[in-house]
N, C-alpha and C positions, 0 to 999 in steps of 0.2 A: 797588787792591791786588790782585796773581795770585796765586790760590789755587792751592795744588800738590795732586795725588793723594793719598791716604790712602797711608801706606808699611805694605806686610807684611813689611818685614824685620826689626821688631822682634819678640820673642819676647813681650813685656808687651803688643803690639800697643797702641801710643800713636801718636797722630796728631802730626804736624809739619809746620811752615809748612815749605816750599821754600826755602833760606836766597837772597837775592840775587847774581848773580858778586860775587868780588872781595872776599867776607867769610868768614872763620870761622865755626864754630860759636860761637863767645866774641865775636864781635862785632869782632874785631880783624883787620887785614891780615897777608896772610901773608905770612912771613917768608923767608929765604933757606934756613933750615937743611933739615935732612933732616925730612918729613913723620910727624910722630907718631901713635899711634894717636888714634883719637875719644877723648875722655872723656865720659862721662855729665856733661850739666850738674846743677850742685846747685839744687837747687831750693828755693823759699821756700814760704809757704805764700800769698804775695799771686801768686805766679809759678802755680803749682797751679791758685788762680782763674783766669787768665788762660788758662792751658792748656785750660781745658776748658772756657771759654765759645768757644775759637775751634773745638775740633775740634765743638760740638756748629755750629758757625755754617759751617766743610765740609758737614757732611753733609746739612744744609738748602738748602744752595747745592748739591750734586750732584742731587737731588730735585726740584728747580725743573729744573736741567740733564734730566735723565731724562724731564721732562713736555713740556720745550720739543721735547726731540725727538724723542717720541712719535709725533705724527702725520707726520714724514719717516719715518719705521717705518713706521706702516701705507699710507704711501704707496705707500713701496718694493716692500712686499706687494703690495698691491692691483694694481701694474704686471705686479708677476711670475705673480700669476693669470691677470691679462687674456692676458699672450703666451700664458699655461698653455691659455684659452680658445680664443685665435685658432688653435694648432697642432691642439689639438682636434677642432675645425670644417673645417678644409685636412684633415684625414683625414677626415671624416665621419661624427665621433662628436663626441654634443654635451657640453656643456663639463662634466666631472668636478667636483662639488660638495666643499670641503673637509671631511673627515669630522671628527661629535663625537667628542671623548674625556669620560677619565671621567664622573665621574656624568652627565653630558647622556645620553649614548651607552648608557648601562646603564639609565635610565629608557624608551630608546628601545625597549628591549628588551623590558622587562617590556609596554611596553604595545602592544607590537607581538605578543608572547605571549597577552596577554589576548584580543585583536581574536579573533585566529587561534584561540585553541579556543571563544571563543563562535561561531563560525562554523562549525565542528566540527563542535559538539553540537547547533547545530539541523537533521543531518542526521537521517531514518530509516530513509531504507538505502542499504548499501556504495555504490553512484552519489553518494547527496547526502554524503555525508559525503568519498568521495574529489575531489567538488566544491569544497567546501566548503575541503578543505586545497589543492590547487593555487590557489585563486583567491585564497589569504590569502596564501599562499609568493611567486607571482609577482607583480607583480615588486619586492617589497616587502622580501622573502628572500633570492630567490634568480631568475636570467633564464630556466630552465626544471626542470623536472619531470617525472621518470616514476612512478608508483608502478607494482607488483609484487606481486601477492596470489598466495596459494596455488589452485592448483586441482586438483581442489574445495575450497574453505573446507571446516575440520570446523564441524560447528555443536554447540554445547553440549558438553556430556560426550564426544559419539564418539569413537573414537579415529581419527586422521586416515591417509590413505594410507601406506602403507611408504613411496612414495617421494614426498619433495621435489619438486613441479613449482610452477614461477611463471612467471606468464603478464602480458604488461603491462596494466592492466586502465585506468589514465589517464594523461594528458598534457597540459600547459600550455607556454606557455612565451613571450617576448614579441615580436610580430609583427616582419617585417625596416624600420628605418627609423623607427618610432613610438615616442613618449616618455611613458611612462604616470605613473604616480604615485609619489611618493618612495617608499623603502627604508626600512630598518629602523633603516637607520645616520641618518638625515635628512639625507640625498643624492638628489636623483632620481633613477630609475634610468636605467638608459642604453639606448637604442634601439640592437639588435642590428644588424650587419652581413649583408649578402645572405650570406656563405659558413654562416652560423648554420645548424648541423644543422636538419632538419625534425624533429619527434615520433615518427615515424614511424623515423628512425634509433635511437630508443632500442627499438623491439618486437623482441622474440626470441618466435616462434608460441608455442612451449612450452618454456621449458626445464627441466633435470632438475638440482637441485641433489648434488652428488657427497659423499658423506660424506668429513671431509678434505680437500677443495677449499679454495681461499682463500675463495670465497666463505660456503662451511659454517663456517667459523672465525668470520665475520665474523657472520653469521646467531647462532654461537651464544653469540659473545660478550654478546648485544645492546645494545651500546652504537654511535653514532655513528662512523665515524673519517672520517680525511682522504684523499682521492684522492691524497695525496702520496708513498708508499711503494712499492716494486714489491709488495708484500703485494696492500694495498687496488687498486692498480690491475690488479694479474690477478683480484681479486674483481670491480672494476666490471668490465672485459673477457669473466669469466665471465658476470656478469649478463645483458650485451648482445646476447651468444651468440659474440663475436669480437674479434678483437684490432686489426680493422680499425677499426671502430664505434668503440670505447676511445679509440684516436689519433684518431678523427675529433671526437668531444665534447672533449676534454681537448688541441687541440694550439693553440697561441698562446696562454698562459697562462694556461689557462681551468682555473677550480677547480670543486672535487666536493666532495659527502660523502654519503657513503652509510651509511642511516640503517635496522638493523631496525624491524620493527612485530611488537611483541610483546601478545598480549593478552591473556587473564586466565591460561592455561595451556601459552602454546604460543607459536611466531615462526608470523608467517601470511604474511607477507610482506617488502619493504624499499618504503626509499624512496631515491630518486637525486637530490638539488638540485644544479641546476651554475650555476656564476657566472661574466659571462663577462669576457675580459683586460681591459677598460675598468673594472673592479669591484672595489672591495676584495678583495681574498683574504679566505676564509673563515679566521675567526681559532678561536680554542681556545673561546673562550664563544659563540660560533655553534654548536658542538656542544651546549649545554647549549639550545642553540634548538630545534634538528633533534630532540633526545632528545623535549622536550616535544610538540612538534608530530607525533613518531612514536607515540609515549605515548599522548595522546588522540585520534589519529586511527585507532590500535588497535584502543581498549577499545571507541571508538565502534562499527567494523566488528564485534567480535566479540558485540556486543549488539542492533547491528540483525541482524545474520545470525541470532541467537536470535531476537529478534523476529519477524522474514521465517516463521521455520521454524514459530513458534506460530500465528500468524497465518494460515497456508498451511494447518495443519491444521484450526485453527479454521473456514473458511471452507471447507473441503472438506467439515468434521464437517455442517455446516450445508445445503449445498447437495445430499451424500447423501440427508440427508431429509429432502429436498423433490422433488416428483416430477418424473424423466428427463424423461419424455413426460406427455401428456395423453392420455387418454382415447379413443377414436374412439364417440362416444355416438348414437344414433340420436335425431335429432329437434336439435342442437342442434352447433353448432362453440364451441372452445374458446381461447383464448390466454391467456399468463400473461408475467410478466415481474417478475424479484427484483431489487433493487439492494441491496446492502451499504451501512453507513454509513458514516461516512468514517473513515480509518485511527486515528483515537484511540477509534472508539469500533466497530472494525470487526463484531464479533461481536454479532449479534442473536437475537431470538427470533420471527421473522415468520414466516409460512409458510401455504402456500396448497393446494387438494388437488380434487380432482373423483373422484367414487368412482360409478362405475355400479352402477343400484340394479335390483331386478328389477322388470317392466313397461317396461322400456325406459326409466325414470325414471331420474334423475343426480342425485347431491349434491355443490352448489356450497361449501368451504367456504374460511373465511379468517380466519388468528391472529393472537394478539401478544402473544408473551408479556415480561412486564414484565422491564427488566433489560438488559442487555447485557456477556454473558459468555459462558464455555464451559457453565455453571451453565444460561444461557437458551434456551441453542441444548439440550442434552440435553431439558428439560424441556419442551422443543417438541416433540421427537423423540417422547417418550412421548405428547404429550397427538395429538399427529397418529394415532400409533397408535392410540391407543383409542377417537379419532374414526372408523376408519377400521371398527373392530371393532366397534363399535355399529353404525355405519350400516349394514355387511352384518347385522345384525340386523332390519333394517329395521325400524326403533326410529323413532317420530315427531322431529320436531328439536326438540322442547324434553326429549322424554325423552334426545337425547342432550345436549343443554347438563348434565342433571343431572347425569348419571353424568360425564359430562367435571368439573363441578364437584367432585365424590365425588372423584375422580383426582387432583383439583391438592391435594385436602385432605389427604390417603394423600399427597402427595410431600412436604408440609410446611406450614407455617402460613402462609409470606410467598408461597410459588408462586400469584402471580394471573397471568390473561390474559386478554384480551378475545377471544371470537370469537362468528364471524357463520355458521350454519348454511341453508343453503337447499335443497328439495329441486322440482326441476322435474322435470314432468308430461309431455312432448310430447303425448300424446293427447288429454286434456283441455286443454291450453295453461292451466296454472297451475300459481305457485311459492306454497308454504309455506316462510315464512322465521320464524325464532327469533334473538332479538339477546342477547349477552353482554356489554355494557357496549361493545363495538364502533361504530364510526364508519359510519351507517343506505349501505346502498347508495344506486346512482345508475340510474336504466334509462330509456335511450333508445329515443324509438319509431321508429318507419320514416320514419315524415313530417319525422323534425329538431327534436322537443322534447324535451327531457332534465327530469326531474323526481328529487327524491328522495322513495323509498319512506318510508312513515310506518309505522314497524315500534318494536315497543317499546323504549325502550333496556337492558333488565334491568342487572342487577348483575355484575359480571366474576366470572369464572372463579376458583374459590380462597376467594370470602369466605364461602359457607356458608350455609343454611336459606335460602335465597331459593327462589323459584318465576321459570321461564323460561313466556314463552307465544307463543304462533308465529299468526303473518297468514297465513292465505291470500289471494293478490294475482292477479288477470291477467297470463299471458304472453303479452301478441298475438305473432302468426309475423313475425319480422323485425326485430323487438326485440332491443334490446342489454341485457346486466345485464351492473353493474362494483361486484366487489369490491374492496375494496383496506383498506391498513391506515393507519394515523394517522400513518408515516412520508411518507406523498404530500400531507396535506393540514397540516398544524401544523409550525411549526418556529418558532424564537427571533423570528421578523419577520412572523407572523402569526397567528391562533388558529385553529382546530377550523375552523368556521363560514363563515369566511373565503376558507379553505383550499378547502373543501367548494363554494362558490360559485366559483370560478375553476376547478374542474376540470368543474362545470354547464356554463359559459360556452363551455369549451375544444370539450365533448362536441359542445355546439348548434354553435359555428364547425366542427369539421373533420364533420359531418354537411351543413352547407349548401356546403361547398367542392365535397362528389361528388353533391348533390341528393338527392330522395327517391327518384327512382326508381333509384338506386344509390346502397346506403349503404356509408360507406369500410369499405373490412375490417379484420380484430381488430387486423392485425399492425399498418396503420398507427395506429387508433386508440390504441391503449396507445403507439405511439412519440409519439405527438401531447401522450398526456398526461403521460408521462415529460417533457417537453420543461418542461414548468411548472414542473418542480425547479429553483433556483438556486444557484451558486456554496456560497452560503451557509444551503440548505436540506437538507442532507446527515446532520443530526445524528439521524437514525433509520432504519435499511433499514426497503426497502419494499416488497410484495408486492400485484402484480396479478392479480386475474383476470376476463376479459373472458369472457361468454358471446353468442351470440347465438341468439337462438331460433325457429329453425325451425319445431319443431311436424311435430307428422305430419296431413296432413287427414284426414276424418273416413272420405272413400270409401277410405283406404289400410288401413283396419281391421276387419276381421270377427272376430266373437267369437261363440264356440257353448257353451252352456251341456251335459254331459254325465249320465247320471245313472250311478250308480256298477254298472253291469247289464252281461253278458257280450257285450250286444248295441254295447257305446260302442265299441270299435276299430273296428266294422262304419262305424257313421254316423259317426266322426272323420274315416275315411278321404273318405266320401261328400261331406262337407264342404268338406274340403281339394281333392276335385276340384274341387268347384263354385267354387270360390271362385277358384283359378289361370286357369280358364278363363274367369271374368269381366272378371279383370287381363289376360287374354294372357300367361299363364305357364303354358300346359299344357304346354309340353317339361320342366318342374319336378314334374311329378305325381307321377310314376312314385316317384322318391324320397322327393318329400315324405310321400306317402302311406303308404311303407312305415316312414320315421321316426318318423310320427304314432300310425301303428298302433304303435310298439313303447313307444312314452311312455304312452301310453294306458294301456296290456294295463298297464304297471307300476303306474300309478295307479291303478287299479280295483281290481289286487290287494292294496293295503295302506291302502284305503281306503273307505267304506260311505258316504259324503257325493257332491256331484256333483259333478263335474271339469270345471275352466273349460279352453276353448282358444282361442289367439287367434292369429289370422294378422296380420301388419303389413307393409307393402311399402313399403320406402325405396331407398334402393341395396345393401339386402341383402335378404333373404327370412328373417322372424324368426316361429319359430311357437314358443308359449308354453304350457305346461299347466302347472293349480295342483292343488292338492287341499290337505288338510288333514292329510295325515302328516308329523311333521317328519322324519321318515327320509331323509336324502339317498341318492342313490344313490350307487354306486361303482361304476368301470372294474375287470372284474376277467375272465380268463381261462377259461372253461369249460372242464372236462376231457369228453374224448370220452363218458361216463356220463351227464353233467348232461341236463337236460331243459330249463334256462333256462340265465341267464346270459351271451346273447349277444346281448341286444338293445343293449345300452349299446355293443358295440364295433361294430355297424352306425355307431350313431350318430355314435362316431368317427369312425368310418375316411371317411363321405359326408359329414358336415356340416366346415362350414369353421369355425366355434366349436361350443362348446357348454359347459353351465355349467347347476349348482344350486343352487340360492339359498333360505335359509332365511327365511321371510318369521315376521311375529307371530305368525301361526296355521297352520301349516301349511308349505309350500315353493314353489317355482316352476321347473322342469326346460325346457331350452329350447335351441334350434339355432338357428345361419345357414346359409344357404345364398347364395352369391353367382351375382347375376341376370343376365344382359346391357339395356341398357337399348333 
């Protein structure tokens, strides 16, 4: 039996067999007369049934028909892709993938959003983060990328330039000929053609955004638009710096949208995505993409640029106070060397210090204060200070551990630090060291043995009623001593001890690479042991300081005992001669002599005890007089009337330093004189 079409011509919309030729509707032949209209046939209620088992037995039958030619449909498609493919490839672009719709296409998105700002956010600063959005965009988004920051960024609160400049600060975009990883749309993307702008087509040096420009509209609207309008595209033209550039990205049906980046109080910059004519057009919910992707690529820049600016201070606060230079100490050379922690935990409390003592003695010292803040670095500041104040006191080092302790107590209850005080002798060749809960030094001899010193460990710095007590130790001439802090030797992948034993090992290896009769110098030694830090042993800054010790020999030093009598400038001077003319430094007499005499006559007169003086000959010429007055003196101008007053500005004016130093009992007043060798 032939099954006829479903008919829509009826208004009740009832289904009917196709009648056979040669029949009526009534089943009868037609006749000669004139054709009358249809009548509705009358229906029974057995006819009823029959009617509606047959239209339901149509529509079962078209359903089977729709399935059977299902696959000649997808055939037909599958052909018309393939030619879609082949024309494709004869131009030399690869074959155009057919794009999802709804919900495919919209999940496509969300999670192509998602990617793209976790990838964002693991920037921490303006680079990673402008990284971070080009490498997610292309080619996944969009076939290239400029972004456009303000310069200068404001950072924080400031208030930013009068005028608008944006400068192009990155670029991606995808190489000419190569086929990288699907889109957003789940389409591969399409490998660019040679005539494809370079990156470099999108930089304008600086440009200067115009209040009421298209481009300023665009900026202030901040929303995304589309390169499709003359509006938007005199703003991308403005952006680029030209009208030339504009047509050059945008001509062969190449789409745009340019996108502000707005961050917590202010537009800082844009962003430009272009898609090129092989590529969907950028549709209306790809603005809801760009918005996001400008959104968090914003707030990101305008928090690391906050961070940058803390951090910048933070580590300048730090590196202030800690000392520019070192020291130029008679008897001993110096080197140091700070590393910061790593950027999560940037700001420490480490800190290192060499403070020249009088007798030509030096104090070695080195911190750590607990903590890693702006909190730890200040609290270093001061405890350095007061280390620095004591020791010109010339205070023993466990009396300064106390009072250092006193300080942290006065700064608050939780302020602890470890530190390690030392004070070296050149003349006697011996170091007095006191320990504050600090990690025991190291000291290398001439011959290539490194050992560590056995020095107390006391209690840190801050906890209160404890007692420090200090070693006197051996410094042979040529000897090394290394301070350093708990950042060089401990970290997550090893302990204290460990640590301590590898920088032993390091000392003894780069000691036997230059042999004994040449030991390596400071500077390399500390790069040698800097070198022991790994990847992943960063999580504490670290402060070095390397000494080595010279020593003054014994024939460089003459010392004359004086008694406090009108006769002592007489035999100071007598001294001073004998003494130049034993070294072969009698063209130094004449000065020294008359120097000596003027320190002398000073100390006699404000003192009844007897007055040391001591000559020392290194590569300077150092003469020393003590007594027991704490009176320092003072550089001061005599008026024509006066009777004194002018021996201190001899002093000045011939010695090449000079310096009074308040010792425990008493003082120590003292000159250089630079020597020829």
């Amino acid at each position: 039996m032939h099954l006829g079409i479903v008919s829509d011509e009826w208004e009740e919309g009832e289904a009917v067999a196709e009648t056979p030729a040669g029949l009526t509707a009534a089943g009868q032949a037609p006749s000669g007369d004139a054709p009358r209209p249809p009548q509705p046939p009358r229906s029974t209620p057995a006819q009823s049934e029959d009617e509606a088992a047959l239209a339901s037995l149509i529509q079962a039958s078209e359903t089977s028909v729709a399935e059977a030619l299902s696959p000649l449909m997808d055939v037909e498609a599958s052909l018309a892709r393939v030619k879609a493919n082949i024309a494709a490839r004869a131009a030399g672009f690869p074959a155009p993938a057919a794009p999802r719709r709804g919900p495919a296409r919209h999940e496509d998105r969300l999670r192509f959003v998602g990617a793209a700002t976790r990838r964002i956010a693991r920037g921490m600063d303006p680079d990673q983060i402008l990284t971070g959005l080009c490498r997610a965009s292309v080619p996944t988004f969009c076939d290239a990328i400029g972004v456009y920051l303000r310069d200068p960024l404001p950072v924080g609160e400031e208030r930013p330039a009068e005028r608008l400049l944006l400068r192009l600060r990155h670029t991606d975009r995808i190489p000419a000929g190569r086929d990288r990883a699907g889109t957003a749309d789940g389409a591969p993307a399409p490998a660019q053609p040679a005539d494809w702008p370079q990156p470099d087509a999108l930089a304008a040096a600086l440009h200067e955004v115009v209040p009421g420009s298209a481009l300023y509209e665009v900026l202030r609207a901040v929303r995304p638009v589309l390169a499709d309008t003359p509006a938007t595209r005199s703003a991308v033209a403005e952006l680029l710096g030209d009208e030339g550039k504009m047509q050059a990205l945008l001509s062969g049906g190449r789409q745009a949208v340019l996108a502000p980046l707005r961050g917590r109080r202010r537009v800082i910059g844009a962003v430009l995505f272009l898609r090129a004519e092989q590529r969907d057009a950028f549709a209306h919910d790809d603005l809801l993409v760009a918005a996001q992707l400008a959104t968090h690529s914003a707030l990101g820049i305008d928090k690391a640029v906050l961070y940058g600016r803390e951090a910048y201070i933070a580590d300048q606060l730090q590196r202030t106070m800690l000392p520019e230079t070192l020291p130029h100490s008679t008897g001993v050379r110096l080197a140091s060397r700070y590393l910061p922690a790593a950027e999560t935990t940037r700001v420490g409390g480490d800190w290192y210090d060499a403070i020249p003592l009088p007798g030509s003695r030096v104090a070695l010292v080195v911190g750590d204060v607990m903590g890693h803040s702006m909190t730890s670095a200040a609290i270093m500041g001061q405890l350095r200070t007061t280390a620095q104040t004591l020791a010109g006191l010339d205070l023993p080092p466990q009396e300064v551990l106390h009072h250092l302790d006193e300080q942290a107590q006065r700064l608050g209850t939780e302020r602890m630090a470890t530190c390690l005080f030392a004070v070296y002798d050149p003349v006697i060749h011996r170091i007095t060291v006191a320990n504050a809960g600090h990690p025991p030094p190291l000291l290398l001899h001439a011959g290539g043995q490194a050992e560590v010193l056995q020095v107390p460990p006391g209690a840190p710095i801050g906890v209160g009623g404890v007692d420090f007590e200090a070693v006197e130790l051996a410094a042979p001439a040529g000897a090394t001593l290394l301070l350093y802090t708990d950042g060089l030797v401990e970290s997550r992948m090893r302990d204290v001890w460990s640590g301590i034993e590898l920088v032993r090992d390091k000392l003894v290896a780069t000691a036997h690479l230059t042999g004994p009769d040449a030991p390596p110098s400071l500077e390399v030694l500390c790069d040698e042991v800097l070198d022991l830090l790994g990847p992943g042993d960063r999580d504490d800054d670290v402060a070095l300081l390397a000494a080595r010790f010279d020593g003054i020999a014994p024939h460089d030093v003459a010392s004359f005992t004086l008694e406090a009598q009108d006769t002592a400038p007489r035999r100071a001077r007598r001294f001073a001669r004998q003494t130049l003319t034993e070294w072969g430094l009698a063209e130094h007499s004449e000065v020294v002599e008359l120097l000596v005499s003027e320190i002398v006559t000073n100390a006699v007169c404000r003192t009844s005890r007897p007055v040391g003086l001591r000559l020392l000959r290194t590569d300077v010429l150092r003469c020393e007089v003590t007594d027991d007055a704490p009176q320092l003196p003072r550089l001061r101008h005599a008026r024509a009337s006066d009777e004194g007053g002018r021996g201190l500005y001899l002093v000045n004016r011939l010695a090449r330093r000079w310096g009074a130093t308040r010792l425990g009992a008493g003082k120590v007043v003292w000159f250089e004189l630079a020597i020829t060798a």
